[in-house]
C-alpha positions as CSV (number, residue, x, y, z in Angstrom):
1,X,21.6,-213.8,-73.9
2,X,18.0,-212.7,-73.0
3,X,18.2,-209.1,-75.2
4,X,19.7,-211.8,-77.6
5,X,15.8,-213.5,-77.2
6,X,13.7,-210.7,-77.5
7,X,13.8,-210.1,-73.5
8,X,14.3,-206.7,-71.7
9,X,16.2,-206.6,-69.1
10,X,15.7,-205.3,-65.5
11,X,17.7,-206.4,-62.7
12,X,17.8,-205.8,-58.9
13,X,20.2,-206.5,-56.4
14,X,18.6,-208.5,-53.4
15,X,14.6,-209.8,-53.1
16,X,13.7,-206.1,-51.8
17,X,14.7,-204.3,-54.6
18,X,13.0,-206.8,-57.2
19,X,9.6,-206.7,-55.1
20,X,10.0,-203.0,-55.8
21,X,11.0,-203.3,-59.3
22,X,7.7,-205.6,-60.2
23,X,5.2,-203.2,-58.4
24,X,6.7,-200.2,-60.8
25,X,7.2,-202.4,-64.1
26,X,5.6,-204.9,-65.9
27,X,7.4,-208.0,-66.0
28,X,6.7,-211.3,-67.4
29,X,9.5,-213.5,-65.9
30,X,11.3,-213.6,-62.8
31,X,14.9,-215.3,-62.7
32,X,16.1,-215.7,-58.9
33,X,19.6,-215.7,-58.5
34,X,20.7,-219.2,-56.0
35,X,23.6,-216.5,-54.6
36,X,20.5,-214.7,-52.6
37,X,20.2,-215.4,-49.2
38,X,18.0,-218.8,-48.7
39,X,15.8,-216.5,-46.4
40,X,15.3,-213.7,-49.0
41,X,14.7,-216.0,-51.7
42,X,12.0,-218.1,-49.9
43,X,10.5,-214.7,-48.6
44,X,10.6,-212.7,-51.6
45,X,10.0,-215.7,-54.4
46,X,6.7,-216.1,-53.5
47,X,5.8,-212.6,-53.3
48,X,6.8,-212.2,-56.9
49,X,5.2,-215.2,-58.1
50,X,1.9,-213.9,-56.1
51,X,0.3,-210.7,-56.8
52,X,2.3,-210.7,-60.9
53,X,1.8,-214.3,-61.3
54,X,4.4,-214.7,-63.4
55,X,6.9,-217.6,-63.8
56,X,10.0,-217.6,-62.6
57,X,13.3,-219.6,-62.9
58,X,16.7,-220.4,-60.3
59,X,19.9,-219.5,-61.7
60,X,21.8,-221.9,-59.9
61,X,25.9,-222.3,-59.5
62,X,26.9,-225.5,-60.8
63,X,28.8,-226.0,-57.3
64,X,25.2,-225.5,-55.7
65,X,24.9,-229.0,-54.0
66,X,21.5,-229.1,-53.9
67,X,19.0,-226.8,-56.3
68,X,16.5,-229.7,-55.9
69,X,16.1,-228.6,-52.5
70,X,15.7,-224.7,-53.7
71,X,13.1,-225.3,-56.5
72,X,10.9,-227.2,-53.8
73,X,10.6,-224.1,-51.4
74,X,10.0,-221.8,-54.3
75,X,7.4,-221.2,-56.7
76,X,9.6,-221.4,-59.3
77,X,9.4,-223.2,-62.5
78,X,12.6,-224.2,-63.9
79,X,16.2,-223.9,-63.4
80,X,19.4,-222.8,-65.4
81,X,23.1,-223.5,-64.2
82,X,25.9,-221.4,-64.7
83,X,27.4,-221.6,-66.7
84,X,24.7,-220.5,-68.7
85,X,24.4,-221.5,-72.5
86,X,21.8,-220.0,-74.8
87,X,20.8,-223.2,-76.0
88,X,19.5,-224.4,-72.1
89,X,18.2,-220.9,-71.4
90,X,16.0,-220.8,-74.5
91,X,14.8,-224.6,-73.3
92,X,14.2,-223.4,-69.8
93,X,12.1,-220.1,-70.6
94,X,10.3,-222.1,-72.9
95,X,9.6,-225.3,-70.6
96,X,8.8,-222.4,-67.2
97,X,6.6,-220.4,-69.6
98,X,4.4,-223.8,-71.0
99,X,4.5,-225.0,-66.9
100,X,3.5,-221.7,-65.8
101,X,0.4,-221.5,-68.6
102,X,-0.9,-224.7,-67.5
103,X,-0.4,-224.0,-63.8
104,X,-2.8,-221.1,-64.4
105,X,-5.1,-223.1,-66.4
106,X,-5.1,-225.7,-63.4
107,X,-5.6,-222.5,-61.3
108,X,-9.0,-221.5,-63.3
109,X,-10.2,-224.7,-63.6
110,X,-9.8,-225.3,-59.7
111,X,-11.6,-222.4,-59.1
112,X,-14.3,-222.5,-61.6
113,X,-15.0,-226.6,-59.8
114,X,-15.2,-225.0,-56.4
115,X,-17.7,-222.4,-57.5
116,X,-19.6,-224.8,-59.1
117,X,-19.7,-227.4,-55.9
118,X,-20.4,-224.2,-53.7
119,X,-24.0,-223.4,-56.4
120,X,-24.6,-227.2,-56.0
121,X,-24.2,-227.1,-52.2
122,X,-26.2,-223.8,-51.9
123,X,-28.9,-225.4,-54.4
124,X,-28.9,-228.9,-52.4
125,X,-29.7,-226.3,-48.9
126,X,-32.2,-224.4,-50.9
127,X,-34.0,-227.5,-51.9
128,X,-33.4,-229.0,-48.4
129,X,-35.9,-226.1,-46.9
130,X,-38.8,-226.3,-50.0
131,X,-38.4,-230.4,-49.0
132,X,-39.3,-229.3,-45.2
133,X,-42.3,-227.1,-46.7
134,X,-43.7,-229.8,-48.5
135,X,-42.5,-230.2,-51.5
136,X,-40.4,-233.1,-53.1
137,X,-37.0,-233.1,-54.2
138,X,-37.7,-232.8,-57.6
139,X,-40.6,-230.3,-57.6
140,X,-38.6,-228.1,-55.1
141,X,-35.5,-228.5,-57.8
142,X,-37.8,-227.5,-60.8
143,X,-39.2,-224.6,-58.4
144,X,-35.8,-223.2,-58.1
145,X,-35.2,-223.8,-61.7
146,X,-38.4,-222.1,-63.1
147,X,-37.8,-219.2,-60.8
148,X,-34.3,-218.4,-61.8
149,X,-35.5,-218.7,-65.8
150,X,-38.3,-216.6,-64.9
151,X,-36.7,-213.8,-62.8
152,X,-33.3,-214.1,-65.2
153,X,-31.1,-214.8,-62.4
154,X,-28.9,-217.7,-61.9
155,X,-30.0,-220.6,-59.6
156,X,-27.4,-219.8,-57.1
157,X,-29.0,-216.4,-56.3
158,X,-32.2,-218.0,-56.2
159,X,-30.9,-220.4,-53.8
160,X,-29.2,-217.8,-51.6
161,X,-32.9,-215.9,-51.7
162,X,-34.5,-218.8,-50.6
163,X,-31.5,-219.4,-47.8
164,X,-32.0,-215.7,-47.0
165,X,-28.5,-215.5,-47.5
């Protein structure tokens, strides 16, 4: 059914073997079989999802009595129960690759915020020492400001000059 989507197929037999298979390939979705060991899966799901960052989905046994209890230990972003129908698999590639994209634009965004809080901290220090030497909190603001635009730097590494960072 995936070759039937447009998908190549590479398959390995325990979490060892596909940890293996995504350092020497590139893939662009994982599907974790629920007849893995518990242990392997929640060792080696993570590690797929990590360094690839690529989504994944459970292949679960409809006599599974819990895949709500598997998803939450994995990073994985869907599930398809056997038996499997083309119909549901096409809906659950298509649902883990949308979840996955905004994941990773949650991801950036997170990270872009946390830089940007870490230049305002580093700024608010920088301005915290011209304030000590005399100067007020908006002239030692514009100081930093001028000096970036004048040097063509940004006003974090004119902050981190001033910190002596």
């Amino acid at each position: 059914m995936l070759e039937q989507l447009g998908h190549t197929i590479t398959t390995a037999a325990d979490g060892r073997e596909a940890m293996n298979v995504a350092r020497q390939r590139t893939c662009d979705l994982a599907i974790l079989a629920s007849e893995l060991p518990f242990a392997d899966r929640l060792r080696h799901g993570p590690e797929l999802a990590r360094p690839h960052r690529i989504p994944s989905l459970l292949l679960v046994k409809s006599s599974t009595s819990d895949p709500v209890a598997d998803l939450s230990a994995l990073p994985v972003y869907g599930c398809v129960s056997h038996p499997v129908r083309l119909p549901a698999l096409q809906a659950a590639l298509s649902v883990a690759a949308e979840r996955f994209s905004e994941t990773q634009a949650l991801s950036l965004r997170v990270s872009e915020l946390e830089e940007a809080l870490e230049t305002r901290k580093l700024i608010d220090r920088a301005k915290g020492k011209l304030m000590r030497m005399g100067m007020s909190e908006q002239k030692a603001f514009l100081s930093i400001q001028a000096r970036a635009r004048r040097t063509q730097t940004s006003m974090r590494r004119v902050a981190r000059a001033i910190l002596g960072d």
